[in-house]
matplotlib code that plots the C-alpha trace (Angstrom):
import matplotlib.pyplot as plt

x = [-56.2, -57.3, -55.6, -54.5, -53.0, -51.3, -49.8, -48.2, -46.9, -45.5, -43.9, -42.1, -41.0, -39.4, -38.0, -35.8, -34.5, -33.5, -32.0, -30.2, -28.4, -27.6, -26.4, -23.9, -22.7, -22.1, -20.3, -17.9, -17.5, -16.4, -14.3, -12.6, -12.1, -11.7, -13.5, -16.1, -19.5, -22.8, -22.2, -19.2, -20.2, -23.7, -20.7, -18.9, -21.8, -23.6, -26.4, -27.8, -29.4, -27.0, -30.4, -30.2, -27.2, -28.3, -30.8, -28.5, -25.6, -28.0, -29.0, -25.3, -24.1, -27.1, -25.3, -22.2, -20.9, -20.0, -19.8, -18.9, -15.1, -14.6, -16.5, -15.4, -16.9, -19.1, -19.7, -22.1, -19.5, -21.2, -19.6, -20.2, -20.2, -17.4, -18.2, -15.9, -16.2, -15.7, -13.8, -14.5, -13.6, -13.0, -14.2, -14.4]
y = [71.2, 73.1, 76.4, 74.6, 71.7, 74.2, 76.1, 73.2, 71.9, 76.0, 75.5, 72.2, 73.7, 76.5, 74.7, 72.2, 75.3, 76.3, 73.1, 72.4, 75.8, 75.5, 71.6, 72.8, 75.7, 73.9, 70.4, 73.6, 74.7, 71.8, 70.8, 73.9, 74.7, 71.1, 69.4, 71.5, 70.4, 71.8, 75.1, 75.8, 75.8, 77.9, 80.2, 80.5, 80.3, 83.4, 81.5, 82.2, 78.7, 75.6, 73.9, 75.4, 73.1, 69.7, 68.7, 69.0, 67.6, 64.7, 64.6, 65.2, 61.8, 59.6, 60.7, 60.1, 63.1, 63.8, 61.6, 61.9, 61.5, 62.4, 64.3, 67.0, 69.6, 72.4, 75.6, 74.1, 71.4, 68.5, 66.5, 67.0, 65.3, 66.9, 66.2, 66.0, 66.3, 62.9, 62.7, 60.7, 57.2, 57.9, 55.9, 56.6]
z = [-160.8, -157.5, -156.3, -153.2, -155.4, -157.7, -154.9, -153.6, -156.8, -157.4, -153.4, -154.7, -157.8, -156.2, -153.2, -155.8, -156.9, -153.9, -152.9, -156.0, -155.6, -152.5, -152.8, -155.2, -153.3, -150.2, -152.5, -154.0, -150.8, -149.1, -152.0, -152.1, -148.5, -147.1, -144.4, -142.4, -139.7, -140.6, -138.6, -140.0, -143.6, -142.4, -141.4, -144.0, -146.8, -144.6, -143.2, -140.1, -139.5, -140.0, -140.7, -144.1, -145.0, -142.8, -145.0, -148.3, -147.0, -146.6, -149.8, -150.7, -149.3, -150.8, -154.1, -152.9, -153.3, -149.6, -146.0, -142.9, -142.1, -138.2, -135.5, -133.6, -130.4, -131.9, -130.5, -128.0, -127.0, -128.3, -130.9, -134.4, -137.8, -140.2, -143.3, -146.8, -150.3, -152.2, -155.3, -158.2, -157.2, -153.8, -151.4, -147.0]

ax = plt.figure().add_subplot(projection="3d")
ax.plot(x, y, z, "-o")
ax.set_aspect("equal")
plt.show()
């Protein structure tokens, strides 16, 4: 395998890390703390970027672990997806 080739594979590696950590912190969180949008939960989990949560809350819902249940205005004034923990058997 070539350095380049082996660098990426070490970047995927540590990324899923990453992400698996971070899925689980913001599924706890939601569960925990109730509904919240993507800026709200970069809030409260410390995060200066609420694109660290978007893409796990994405992966969140194709497990079924979380969806979308309203929208609401966001700091900017735009509306915003609030998303929920889902429950064993629930169902939106």
């Amino acid at each position: 395998m070539g350095i380049t080739q082996e660098t990426r594979r070490e970047a995927y590696q540590d990324i899923q890390l990453v992400a698996n950590s971070r899925r689980r912190l913001i599924y706890t969180t939601l569960r925990e703390r109730g509904p919240m949008t993507a800026e709200e939960l970069a809030d409260t989990l410390g995060f200066s970027d609420k694109n660290s949560v978007r893409p796990r809350l994405t992966e969140l819902k194709a497990l079924r672990l979380v969806d979308v249940i309203d929208k609401r205005r966001a700091r900017s004034g735009k509306k915003t997806s609030v998303w929920a923990a889902l429950w064993e058997g629930e169902k939106v």
